[in-house]
TORFI-31512 format. One record per residue (C-alpha): residue in one letter; x, y negated, z. Coordinates in steps of 0.05 Angstrom, whole numbers. Layout:
! residues N
(A, (X, Y, Z)) ...
! end
This chain:
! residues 602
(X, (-74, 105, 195)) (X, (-19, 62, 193)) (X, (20, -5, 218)) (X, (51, -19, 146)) (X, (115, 3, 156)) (X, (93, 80, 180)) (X, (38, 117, 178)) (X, (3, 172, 221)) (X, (-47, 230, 202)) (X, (-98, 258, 254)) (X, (-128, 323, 233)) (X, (-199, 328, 243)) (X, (-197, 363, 305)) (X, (-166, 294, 341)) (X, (-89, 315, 341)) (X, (-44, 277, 313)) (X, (-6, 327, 275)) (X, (39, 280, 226)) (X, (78, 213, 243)) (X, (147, 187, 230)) (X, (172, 124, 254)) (X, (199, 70, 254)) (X, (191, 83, 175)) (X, (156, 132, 129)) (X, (226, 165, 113)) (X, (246, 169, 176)) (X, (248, 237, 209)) (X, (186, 264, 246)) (X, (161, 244, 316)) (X, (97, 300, 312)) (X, (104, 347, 254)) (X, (60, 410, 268)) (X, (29, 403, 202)) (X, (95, 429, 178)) (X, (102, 478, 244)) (X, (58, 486, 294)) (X, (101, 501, 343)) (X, (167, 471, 339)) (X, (136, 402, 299)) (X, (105, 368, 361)) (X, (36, 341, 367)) (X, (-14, 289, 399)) (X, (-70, 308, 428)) (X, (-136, 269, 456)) (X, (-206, 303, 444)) (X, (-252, 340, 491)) (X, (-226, 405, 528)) (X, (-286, 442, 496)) (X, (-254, 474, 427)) (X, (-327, 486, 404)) (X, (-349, 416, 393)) (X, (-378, 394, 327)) (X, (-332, 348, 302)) (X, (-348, 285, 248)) (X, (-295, 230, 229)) (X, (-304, 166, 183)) (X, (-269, 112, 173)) (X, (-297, 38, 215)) (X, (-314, 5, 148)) (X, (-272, -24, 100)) (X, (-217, -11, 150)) (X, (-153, 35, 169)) (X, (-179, 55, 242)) (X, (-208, 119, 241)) (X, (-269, 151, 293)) (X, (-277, 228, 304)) (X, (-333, 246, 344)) (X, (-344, 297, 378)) (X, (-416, 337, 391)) (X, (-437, 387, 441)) (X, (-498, 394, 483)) (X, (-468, 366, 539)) (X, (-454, 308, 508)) (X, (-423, 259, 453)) (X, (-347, 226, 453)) (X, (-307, 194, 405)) (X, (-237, 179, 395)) (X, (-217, 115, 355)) (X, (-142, 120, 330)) (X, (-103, 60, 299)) (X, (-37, 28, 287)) (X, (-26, -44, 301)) (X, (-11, -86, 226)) (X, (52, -115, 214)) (X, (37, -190, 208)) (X, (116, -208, 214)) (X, (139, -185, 147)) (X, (202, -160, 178)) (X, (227, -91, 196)) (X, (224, -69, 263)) (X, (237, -8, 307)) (X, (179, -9, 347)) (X, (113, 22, 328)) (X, (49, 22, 368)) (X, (-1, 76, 364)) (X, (-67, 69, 398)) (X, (-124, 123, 417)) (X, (-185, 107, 453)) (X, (-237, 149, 486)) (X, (-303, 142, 504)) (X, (-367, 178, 525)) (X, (-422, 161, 478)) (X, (-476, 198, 514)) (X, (-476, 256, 569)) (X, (-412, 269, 607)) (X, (-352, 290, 561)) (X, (-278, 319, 591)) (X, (-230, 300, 544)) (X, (-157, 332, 553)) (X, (-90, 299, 532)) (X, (-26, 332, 503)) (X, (28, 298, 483)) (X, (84, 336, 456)) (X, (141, 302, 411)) (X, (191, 330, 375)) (X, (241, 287, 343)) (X, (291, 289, 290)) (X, (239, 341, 252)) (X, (247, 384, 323)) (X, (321, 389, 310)) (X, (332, 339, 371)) (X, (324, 344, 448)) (X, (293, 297, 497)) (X, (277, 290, 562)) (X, (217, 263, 606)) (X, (218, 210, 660)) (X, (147, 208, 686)) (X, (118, 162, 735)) (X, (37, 164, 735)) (X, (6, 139, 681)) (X, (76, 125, 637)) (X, (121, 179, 606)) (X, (186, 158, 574)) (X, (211, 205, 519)) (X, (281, 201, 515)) (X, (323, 231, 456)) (X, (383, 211, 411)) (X, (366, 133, 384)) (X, (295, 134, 397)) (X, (258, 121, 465)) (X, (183, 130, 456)) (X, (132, 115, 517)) (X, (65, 140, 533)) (X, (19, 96, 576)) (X, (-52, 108, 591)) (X, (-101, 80, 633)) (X, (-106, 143, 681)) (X, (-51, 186, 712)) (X, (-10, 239, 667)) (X, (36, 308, 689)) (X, (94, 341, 665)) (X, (69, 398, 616)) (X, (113, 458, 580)) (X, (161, 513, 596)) (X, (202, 454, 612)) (X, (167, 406, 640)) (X, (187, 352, 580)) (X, (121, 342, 552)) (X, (52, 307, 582)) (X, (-11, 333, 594)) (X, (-74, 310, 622)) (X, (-152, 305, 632)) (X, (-200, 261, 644)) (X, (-276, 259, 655)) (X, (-318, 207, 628)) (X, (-394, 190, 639)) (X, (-438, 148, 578)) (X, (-406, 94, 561)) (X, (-344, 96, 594)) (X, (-273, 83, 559)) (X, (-208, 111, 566)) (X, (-146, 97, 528)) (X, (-66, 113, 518)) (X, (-22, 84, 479)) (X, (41, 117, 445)) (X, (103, 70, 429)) (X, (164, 84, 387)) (X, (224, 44, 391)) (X, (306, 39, 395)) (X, (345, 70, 455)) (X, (339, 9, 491)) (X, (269, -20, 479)) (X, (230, -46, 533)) (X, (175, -17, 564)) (X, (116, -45, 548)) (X, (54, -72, 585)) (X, (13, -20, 610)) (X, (-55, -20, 565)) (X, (-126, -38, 590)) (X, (-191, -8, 563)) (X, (-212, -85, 560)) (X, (-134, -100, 517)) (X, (-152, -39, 482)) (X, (-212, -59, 454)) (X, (-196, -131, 446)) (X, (-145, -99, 400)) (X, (-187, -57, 369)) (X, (-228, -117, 339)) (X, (-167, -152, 326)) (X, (-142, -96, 273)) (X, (-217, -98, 249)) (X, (-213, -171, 225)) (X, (-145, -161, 201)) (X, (-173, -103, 149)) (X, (-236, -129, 129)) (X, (-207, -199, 121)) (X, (-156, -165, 73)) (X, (-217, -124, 36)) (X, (-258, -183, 29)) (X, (-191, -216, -24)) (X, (-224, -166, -66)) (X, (-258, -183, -138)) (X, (-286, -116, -144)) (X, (-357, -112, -154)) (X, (-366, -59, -202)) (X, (-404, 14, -185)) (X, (-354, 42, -138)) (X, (-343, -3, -87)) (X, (-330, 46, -28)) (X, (-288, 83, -62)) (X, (-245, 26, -94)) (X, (-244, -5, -26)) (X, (-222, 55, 1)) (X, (-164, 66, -50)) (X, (-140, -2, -43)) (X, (-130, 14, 28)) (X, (-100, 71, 20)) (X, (-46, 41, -25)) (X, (-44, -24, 16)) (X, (-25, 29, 79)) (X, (32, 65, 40)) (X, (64, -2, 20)) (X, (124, -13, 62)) (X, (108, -85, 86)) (X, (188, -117, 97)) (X, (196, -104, 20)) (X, (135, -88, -15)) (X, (157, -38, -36)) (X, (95, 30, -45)) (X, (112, 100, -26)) (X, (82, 160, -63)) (X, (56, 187, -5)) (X, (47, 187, 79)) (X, (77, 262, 79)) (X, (140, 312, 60)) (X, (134, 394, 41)) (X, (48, 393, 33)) (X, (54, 452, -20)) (X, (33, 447, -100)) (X, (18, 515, -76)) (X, (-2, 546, -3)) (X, (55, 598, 6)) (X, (99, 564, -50)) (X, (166, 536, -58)) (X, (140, 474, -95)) (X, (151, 422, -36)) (X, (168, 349, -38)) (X, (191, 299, 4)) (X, (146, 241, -29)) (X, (163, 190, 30)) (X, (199, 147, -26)) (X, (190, 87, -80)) (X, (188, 118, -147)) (X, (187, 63, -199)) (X, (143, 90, -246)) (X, (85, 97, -187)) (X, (94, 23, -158)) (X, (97, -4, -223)) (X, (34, 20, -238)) (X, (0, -1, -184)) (X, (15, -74, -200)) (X, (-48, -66, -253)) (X, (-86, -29, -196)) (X, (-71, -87, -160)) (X, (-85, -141, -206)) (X, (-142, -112, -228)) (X, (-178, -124, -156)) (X, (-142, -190, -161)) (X, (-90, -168, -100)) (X, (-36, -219, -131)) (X, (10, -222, -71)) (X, (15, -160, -62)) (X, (31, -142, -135)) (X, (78, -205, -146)) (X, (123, -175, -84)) (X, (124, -103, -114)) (X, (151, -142, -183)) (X, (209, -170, -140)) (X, (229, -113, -112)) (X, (235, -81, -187)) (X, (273, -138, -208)) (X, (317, -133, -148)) (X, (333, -63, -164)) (X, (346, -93, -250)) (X, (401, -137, -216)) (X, (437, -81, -176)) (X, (443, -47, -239)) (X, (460, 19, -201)) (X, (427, 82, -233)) (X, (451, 151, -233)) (X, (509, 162, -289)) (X, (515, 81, -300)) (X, (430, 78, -321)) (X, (408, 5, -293)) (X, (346, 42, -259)) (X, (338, 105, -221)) (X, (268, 144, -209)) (X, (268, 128, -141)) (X, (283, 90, -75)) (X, (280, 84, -8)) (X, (220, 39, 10)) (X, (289, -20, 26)) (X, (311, 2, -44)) (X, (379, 40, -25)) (X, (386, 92, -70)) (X, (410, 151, -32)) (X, (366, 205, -16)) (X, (401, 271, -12)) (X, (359, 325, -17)) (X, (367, 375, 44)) (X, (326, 443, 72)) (X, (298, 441, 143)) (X, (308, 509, 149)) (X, (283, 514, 224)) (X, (216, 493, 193)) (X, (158, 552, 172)) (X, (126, 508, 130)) (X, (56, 485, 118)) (X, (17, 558, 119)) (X, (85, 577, 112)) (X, (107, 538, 56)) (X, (172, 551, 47)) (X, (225, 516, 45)) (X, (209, 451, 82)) (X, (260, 390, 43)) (X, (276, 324, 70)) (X, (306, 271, 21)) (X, (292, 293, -61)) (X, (341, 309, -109)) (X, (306, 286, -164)) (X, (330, 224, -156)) (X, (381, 244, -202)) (X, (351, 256, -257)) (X, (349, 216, -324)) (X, (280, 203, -325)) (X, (273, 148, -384)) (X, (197, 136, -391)) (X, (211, 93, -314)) (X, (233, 37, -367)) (X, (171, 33, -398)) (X, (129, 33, -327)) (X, (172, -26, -302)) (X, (166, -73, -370)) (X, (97, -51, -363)) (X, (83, -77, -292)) (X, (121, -138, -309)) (X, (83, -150, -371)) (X, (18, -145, -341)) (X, (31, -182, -286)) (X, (48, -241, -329)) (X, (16, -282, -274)) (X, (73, -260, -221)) (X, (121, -245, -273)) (X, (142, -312, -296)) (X, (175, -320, -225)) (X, (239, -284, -241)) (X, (265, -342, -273)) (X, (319, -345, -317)) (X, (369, -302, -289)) (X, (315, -248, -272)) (X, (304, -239, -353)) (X, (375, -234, -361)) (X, (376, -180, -327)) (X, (308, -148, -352)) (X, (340, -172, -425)) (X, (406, -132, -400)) (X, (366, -74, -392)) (X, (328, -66, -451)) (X, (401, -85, -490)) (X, (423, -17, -461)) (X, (362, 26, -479)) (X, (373, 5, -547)) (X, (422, 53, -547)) (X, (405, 94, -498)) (X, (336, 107, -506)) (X, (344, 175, -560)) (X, (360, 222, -506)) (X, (336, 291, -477)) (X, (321, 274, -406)) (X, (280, 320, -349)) (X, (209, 279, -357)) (X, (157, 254, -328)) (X, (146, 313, -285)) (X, (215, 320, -249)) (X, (206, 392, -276)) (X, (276, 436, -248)) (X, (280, 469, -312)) (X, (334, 428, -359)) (X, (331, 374, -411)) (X, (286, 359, -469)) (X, (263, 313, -517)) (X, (197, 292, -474)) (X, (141, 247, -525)) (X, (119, 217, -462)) (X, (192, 194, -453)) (X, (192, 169, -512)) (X, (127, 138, -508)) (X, (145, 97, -454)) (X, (201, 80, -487)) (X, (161, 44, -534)) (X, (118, 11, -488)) (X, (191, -23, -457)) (X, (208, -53, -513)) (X, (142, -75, -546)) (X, (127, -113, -469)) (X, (192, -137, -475)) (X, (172, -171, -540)) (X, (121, -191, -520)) (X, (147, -235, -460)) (X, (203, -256, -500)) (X, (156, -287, -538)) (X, (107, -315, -487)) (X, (158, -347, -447)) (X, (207, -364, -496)) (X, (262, -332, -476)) (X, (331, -309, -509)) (X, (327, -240, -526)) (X, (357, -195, -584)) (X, (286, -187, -619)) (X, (307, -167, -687)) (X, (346, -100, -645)) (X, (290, -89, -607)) (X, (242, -89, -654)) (X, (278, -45, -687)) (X, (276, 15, -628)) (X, (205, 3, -619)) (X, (185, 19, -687)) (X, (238, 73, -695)) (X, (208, 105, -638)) (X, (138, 105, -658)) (X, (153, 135, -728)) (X, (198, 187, -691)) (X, (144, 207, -644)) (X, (93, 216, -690)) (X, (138, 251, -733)) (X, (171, 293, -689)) (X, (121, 297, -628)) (X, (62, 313, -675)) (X, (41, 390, -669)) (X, (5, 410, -741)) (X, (-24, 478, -701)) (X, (-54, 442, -648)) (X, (-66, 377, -686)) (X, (-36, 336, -622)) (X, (14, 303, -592)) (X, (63, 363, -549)) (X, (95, 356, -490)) (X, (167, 344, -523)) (X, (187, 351, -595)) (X, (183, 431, -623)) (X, (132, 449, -576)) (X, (64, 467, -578)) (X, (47, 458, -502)) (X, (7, 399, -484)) (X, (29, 352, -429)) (X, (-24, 306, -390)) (X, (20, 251, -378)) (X, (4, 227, -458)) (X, (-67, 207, -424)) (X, (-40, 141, -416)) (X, (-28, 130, -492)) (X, (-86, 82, -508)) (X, (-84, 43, -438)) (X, (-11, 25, -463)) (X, (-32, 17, -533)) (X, (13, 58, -566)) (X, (-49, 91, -609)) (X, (-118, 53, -612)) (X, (-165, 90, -564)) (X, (-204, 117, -622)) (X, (-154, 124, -669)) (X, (-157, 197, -696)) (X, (-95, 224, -680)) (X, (-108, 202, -611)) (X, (-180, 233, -615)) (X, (-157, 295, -642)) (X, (-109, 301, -586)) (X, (-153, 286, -528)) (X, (-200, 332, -557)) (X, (-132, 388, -560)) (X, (-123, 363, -481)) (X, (-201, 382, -472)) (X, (-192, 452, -496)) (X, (-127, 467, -465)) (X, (-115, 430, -398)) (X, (-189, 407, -374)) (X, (-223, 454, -332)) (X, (-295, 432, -310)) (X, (-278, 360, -313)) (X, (-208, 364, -269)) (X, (-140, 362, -308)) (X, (-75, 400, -313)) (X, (-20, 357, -324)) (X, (13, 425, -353)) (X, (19, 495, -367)) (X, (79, 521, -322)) (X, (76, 601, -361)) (X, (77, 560, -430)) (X, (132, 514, -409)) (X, (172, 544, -354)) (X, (191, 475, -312)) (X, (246, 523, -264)) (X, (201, 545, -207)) (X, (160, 598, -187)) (X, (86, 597, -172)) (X, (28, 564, -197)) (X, (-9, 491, -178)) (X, (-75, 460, -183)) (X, (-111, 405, -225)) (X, (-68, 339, -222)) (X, (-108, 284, -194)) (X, (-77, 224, -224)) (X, (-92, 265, -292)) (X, (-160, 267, -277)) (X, (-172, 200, -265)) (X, (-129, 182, -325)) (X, (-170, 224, -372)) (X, (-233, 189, -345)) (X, (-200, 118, -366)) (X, (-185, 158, -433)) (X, (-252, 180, -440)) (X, (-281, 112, -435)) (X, (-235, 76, -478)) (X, (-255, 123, -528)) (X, (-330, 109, -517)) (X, (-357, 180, -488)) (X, (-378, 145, -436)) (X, (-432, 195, -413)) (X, (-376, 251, -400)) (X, (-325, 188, -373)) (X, (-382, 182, -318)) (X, (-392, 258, -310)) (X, (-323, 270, -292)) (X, (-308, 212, -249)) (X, (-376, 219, -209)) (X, (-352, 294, -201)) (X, (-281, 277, -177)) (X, (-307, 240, -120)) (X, (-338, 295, -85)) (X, (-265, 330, -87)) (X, (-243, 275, -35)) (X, (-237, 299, 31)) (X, (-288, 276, 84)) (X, (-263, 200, 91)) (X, (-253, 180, 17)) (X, (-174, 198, 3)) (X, (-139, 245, -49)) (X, (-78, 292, -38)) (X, (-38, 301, -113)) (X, (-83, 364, -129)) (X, (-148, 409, -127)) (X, (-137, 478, -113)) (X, (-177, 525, -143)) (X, (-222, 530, -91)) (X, (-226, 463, -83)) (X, (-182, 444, -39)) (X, (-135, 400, -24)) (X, (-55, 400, -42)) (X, (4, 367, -40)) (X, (34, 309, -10)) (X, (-17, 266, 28)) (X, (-52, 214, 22)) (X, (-27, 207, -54)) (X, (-19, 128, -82)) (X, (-9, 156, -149)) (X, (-80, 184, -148)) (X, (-112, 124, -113)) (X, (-80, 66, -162)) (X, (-103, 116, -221)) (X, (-178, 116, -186)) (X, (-176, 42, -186)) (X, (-150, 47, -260)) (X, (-213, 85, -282)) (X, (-258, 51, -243)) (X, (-246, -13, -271)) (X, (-243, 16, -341)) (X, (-310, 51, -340)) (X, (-339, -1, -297)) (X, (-325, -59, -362)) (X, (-347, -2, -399)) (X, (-407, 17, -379)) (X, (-422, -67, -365)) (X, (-411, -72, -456)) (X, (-458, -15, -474)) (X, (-510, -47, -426)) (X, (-509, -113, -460)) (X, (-500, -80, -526)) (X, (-567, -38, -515)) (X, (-592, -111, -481)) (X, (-584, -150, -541)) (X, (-616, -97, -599)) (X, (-671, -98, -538)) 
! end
């Protein structure tokens, strides 16, 4: 759940168990998914362990019910955030969690045990009845509730307490985050509570409803869109790749992320996603947050871009180890900030001329000093494009001469063409044109593998890299062209396993870490949209029916499947949610021509 500038996860038990405020990089309030005991937690579900517990989401909505089942009886707990509707940042958060009896009598218990600054900071507890006041350095939080609370913990600086409710009955507290000296806010109601309650449920299924999906998947479109529309920081518009930091690639691994930041080639993305379920305003203030980061002009080693932003697009985000931290199943080390931020990562030039090209609708309101500087740019990847650089992949393991990279290289210049052209504008064509078609011939020529008879991962190699997926949605091959065919069939034999994709093989192309990961959701989904621009639409479906049922139990996607199945990395993922969209839409219009083809031969 989320307000659309932070975002909260609630296991499935009813603890709250991830949430930073006031933004999603800010350090943690409750972190026990990353240590159980020194992360903090939230608390509200029944004092009997042994329930059965269901969640879902209220439809086509961000406010999420677990219920709880015993004998005894039946309670829920309805969590949400309050939607920014200002557009401006803010320090205060609001976090709501109601209670009620559904049937029988239900005793619900309440912990509430933060731990700010990751747990690295102290705080201490003024309580008075039913409102505790957190106090650490530059954060107050309160905790009001509509019955009376205690001191809890070896040292009496946390809350706990219970409460006993008959059918029907409603209980509620509310946890708010704000400066040092925010107010204290009015004590909540269950009537305020659930007047709010309905509130956020207009405010999500009016946004749903902007849809112009109405293809095969609509749950789980609606659901993505959500899910992306909840990781996009509000203020700017600006998409983080996910709610979470240091969910492991691998349980027990060292391959840990802090994904709480912007990456340019994920938001740009998205603006198709986006467009494609006709979300223009949303997409249109993603485009001017790119072109806002064009004009700084401020990339590592003098590059107009860098991979990756804070969600208000400053560019610093040192990478450092919470060493105090065990770790998710001890996951090891736990990193805040991400030092790939440095790296040259060139095929981000291609994502953003791709966003801005497809978005033709919203692009044509950077004006003319906004395709200066988009002109600027693509002046210095004429030059600058025909370099090793660490991919797509942020792999730890050096330089090379990735055909994705290069790929995407392409795909910069040829959308710079063509809105040169569209528009009208002054542009060096005749050198651009140029490096696009000195690229392709080099990639074919260089990025071809005779053994394998594919594409490779970079030039000399014979491993084969998922990312290339994307190759007939950007139209650098036809989608039936037979060097394409002949490579997705390469990626079929080497990287698909039982419909769910590698993006890579880590022992055939050491990326410099240890360990292992699983199948790469976004790749999945991406070979689906392959798959169906190719026209095997019967395995298209097969795989993207049987990708859905490795969702969790409300509809959302970490970055991988484990091999049991499971879950991994960062959480929720937008990457994999745009790319669901992406497929969707694909197979859907699909699917929609081979019905009226087989319609009209009758």
């Amino acid at each position: 759940m989320g307000d659309l500038q932070t975002a909260a996860l609630v296991s499935s038990q009813g603890v709250v168990d991830w949430y930073a405020a006031p933004r999603f990089d800010s350090p943690s309030v409750f972190a026990a998914l990353l240590d159980h005991d020194r992360g903090g937690y939230f608390r509200f579900a029944p004092e009997d362990r042994s329930t059965v517990c269901k969640q879902l989401y209220y439809p086509d909505t961000a406010i999420l019910v677990t219920r709880f089942m015993s004998p005894e009886g039946v309670g829920e707990v309805f969590d949400f955030m309050l939607p920014d509707r200002t557009g401006r940042p803010t320090d205060r958060h609001v976090l709501i969690r109601g209670v009620r009896a559904v049937r029988g009598t239900v005793r619900f218990v309440l912990e509430c045990r933060p731990r700010f600054d990751y747990g690295r900071a102290t705080h201490r507890l003024d309580l008075r009845d039913d409102t505790a006041t957190f106090r650490a350095p530059g954060v107050t939080a309160y905790l009001q509730s509509t019955f009376p609370l205690r001191p809890d913990g070896a040292d009496a600086h946390d809350v706990r307490s219970e409460i006993t409710l008959n059918s029907g009955e409603v209980a509620a507290a509310v946890f708010t985050v704000c400066g040092p000296d925010g107010q204290l806010p009015q004590p909540p109601t269950p009537e305020g509570v659930t007047e709010e309650l309905w509130g956020v449920v207009d405010f999500w299924q009016r946004w749903v409803r902007g849809s112009r999906y109405r293809g095969r998947w609509s749950d789980m479109v609606n659901r993505s869109a959500i899910t992306l529309k909840l990781l996009t920081y509000a203020p700017t518009g600006a998409p983080v790749a996910a709610a979470t930091m240091g969910l492991p690639e691998q349980v027990g691994g060292e391959r840990n992320w802090d994904y709480r930041y912007t990456w340019v080639r994920d938001g740009s993305l998205s603006v198709r996603a986006l467009l494609d379920l006709g979300f223009t305003e949303e997409a249109a203030q993603f485009t001017r947050w790119l072109g806002d980061r064009l004009r700084s002009h401020g990339g590592v080693g003098g590059e107009p871009l860098q991979i990756m932003y804070r969600v208000d697009g400053d560019p610093e985000l040192t990478e450092e180890v919470l060493e105090h931290l065990e770790g998710y199943r001890g996951s090891y080390p736990v990193r805040a900030g991400n030092a790939a931020a440095d790296q040259l990562q060139l095929d981000i030039y291609g994502e953003a001329l791709y966003a801005l090209a497809e978005g033709r609708e919203v692009s044509a309101q950077a004006g003319y000093h906004g395709w200066k500087n988009l002109a600027r740019t693509l002046d210095w990847l004429a030059d600058s494009w025909d370099r090793p650089d660490e991919g797509v992949w942020e792999t730890r393991g050096g330089r090379n001469d990735f055909t994705f990279s290069r790929v995407m290289c392409w795909v910069a210049f040829d959308r710079g063409l063509r809105l040169a052209a569209e528009f009208s504008r002054p542009a060096d064509t005749v050198r651009w044109t140029a490096a696009r078609d000195t690229i392709l011939e080099q990639v074919m020529e260089r990025g071809w593998n005779e053994n394998e008879q594919a594409l490779a991962q970079y030039y000399g190699s014979d491993v084969l890299d998922a990312s290339l997926l994307l190759i007939p949605r950007v139209g650098f091959l036809a989608p039936r062209a037979e060097s394409w065919l002949s490579t997705l069939d390469a990626m079929e034999r080497t990287l698909v396993s039982d419909s769910l994709v590698y993006r890579y093989d880590p022992a055939a192309s050491p990326d410099g870490l240890r360990g292992s990961e699983g199948t790469f959701s976004l790749c999945t989904f991406l070979y689906v949209d392959a798959l169906a621009r190719a026209g095997r639409l019967r395995l298209a479906r097969y795989a993207f029916e049987k990708m859905q049922t490795y969702a969790n139990h409300v509809g959302l996607f970490a970055e991988e499947i484990g091999p049991s199945g499971e879950q991994l990395g960062n959480f929720p993922q937008a990457f994999t949610h745009l790319s669901l969209i992406m497929a969707a839409t694909t197979l859907d219009d699909a699917l929609d021509r081979q019905r009226e083809y087989l319609e009209r031969r009758g």
